[in-house]
C-alpha positions as CSV (number, residue, x, y, z in Angstrom):
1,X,79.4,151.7,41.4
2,X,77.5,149.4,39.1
3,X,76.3,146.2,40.8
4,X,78.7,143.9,39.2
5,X,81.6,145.7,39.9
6,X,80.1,145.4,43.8
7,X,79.5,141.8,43.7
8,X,83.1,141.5,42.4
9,X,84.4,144.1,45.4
10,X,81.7,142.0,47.9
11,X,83.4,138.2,46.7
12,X,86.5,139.2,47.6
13,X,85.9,140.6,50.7
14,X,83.9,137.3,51.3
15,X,87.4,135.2,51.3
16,X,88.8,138.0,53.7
17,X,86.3,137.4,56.0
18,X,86.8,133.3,55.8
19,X,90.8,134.3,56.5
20,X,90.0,136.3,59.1
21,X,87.7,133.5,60.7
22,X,90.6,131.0,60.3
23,X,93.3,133.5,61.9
24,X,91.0,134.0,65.0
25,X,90.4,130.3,65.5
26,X,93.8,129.2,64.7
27,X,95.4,131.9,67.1
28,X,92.8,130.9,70.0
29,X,93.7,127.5,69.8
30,X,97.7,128.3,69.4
31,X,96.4,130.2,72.6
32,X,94.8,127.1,74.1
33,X,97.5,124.6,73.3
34,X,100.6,126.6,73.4
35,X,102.9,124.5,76.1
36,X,106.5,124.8,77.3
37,X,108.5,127.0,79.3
38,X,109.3,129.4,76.4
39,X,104.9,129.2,76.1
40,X,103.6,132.1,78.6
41,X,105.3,135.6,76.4
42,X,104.0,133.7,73.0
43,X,100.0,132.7,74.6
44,X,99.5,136.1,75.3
45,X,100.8,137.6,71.5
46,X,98.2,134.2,70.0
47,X,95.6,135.9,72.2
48,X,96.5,139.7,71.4
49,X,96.3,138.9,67.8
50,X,93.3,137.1,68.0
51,X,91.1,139.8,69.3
52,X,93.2,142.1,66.3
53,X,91.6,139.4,63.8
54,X,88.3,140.2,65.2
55,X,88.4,143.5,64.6
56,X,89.6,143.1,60.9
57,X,86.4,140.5,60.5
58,X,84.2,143.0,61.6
59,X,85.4,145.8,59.5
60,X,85.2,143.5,56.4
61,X,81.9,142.1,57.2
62,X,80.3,145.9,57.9
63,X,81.6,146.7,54.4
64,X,80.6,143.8,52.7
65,X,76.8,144.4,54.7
66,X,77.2,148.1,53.1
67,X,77.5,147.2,49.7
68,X,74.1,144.9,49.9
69,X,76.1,141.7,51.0
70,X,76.1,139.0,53.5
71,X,79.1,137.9,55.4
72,X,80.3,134.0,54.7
73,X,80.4,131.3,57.9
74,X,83.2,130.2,55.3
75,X,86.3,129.6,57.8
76,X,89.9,129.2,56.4
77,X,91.9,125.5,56.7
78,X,93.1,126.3,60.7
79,X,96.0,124.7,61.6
80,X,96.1,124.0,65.6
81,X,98.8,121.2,66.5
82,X,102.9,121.0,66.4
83,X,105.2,123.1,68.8
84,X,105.3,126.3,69.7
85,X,107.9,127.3,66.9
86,X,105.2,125.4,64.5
87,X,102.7,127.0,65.6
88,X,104.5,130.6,65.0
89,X,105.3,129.5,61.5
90,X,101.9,129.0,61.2
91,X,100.5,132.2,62.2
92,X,103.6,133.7,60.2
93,X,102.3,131.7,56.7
94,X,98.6,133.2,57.6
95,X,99.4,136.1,58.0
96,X,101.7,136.4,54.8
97,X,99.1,135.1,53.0
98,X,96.8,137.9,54.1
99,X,98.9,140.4,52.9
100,X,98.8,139.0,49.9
101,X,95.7,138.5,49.3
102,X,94.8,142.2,51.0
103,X,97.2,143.1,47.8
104,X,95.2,142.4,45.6
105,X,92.0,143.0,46.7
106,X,92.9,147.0,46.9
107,X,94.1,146.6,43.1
108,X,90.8,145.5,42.2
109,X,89.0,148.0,44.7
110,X,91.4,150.7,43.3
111,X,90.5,149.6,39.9
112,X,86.7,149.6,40.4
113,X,87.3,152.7,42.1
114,X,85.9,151.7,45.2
115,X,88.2,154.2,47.0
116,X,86.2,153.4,50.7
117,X,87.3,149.4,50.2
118,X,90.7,150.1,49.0
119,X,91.5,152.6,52.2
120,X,90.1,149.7,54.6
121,X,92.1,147.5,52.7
122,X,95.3,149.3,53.1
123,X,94.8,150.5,57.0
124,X,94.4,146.6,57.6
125,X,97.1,145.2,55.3
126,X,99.8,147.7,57.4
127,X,98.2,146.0,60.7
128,X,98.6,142.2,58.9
129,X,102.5,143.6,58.1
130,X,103.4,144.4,62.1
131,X,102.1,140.9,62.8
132,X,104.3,139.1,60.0
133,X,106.8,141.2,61.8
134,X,105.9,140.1,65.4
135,X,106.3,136.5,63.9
136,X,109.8,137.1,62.4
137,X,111.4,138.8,65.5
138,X,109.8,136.3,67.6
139,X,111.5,133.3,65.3
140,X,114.3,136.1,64.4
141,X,114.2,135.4,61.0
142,X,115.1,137.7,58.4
143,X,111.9,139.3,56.3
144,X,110.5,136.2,54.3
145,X,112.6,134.0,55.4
C-alpha cells in the first residue's frame, strides 16, 4: 500500500478511535447517572457496552499503530445528562452514527484494497448493529425509528 493511501486508511481510523472514546465515556457516565426504578437492567447494558467500546478502540488503535500511526486523544461530543429514555436515545444516535461512518470507512479500505482494515471494519460494524438493536428493543422502537 502506498503511503498515501495509508495515511488516508490511518485518518479515518483516527475519527473511529475519537467515537469510540466518546461511546466509552458517554456509556460510563449513562452508567454513573442512570437513576429510577426502571435504572438497574439499563446500568448494567451502559456498562456492558462500555467495556465492548473498549475493545473496538483498541482494535482500531493496534491497526492504526500497524500502519505507522499514532492513535488521537481526540474524544467525540459525549452527551451525559436527561433521563434514562434520553440517555438511550443517545447511545442509540451514537451508535447509528458509527455504523455509518464504519460504512464508509470499509468502502475506502475496500477501495485502497486494504482488505486487513476493511475485515476489522466489518467484524465491528456487525457488533455496532446488535447495539443499535439492544437500543431499539430496549425503547421498542421499530429499526430507525
Amino acid at each position: 500500500m502506498q503511503q498515501k493511501d495509508r495515511d488516508q486508511i490511518i485518518a479515518a481510523l483516527q475519527q473511529d478511535v475519537s467515537l469510540e472514546l466518546g461511546a466509552i465515556i458517554q456509556y460510563l457516565w449513562h452508567h454513573y447517572l442512570a437513576e429510577g426504578i426502571e435504572s438497574p437492567p439499563i446500568i448494567d447494558i451502559f456498562e456492558e457496552l462500555s467495556r465492548a467500546e473498549m475493545k473496538h478502540l483498541e482494535r482500531f488503535a493496534e491497526r492504526i499503530v500497524a500502519l505507522g500511526g499514532e492513535p488521537p486523544t481526540r474524544i467525540a461530543p459525549v452527551k451525559k445528562r436527561g433521563t434514562l429514555k434520553k440517555m438511550i436515545r443517545d447511545d442509540l444516535g451514537g451508535e447509528r452514527n458509527a455504523v455509518v461512518v464504519y460504512k464508509t470507512h470499509i468502502k475506502l479500505a475496500a477501495s485502497l484494497g486494504d482488505t486487513t482494515t476493511r475485515l476489522m471494519l466489518e467484524e465491528i460494524v456487525s457488533e455496532e448493529e446488535a447495539h443499535v438493536d439492544t437500543w431499539e428493543t430496549t425503547l421498542g422502537i421499530k429499526p430507525g425509528e
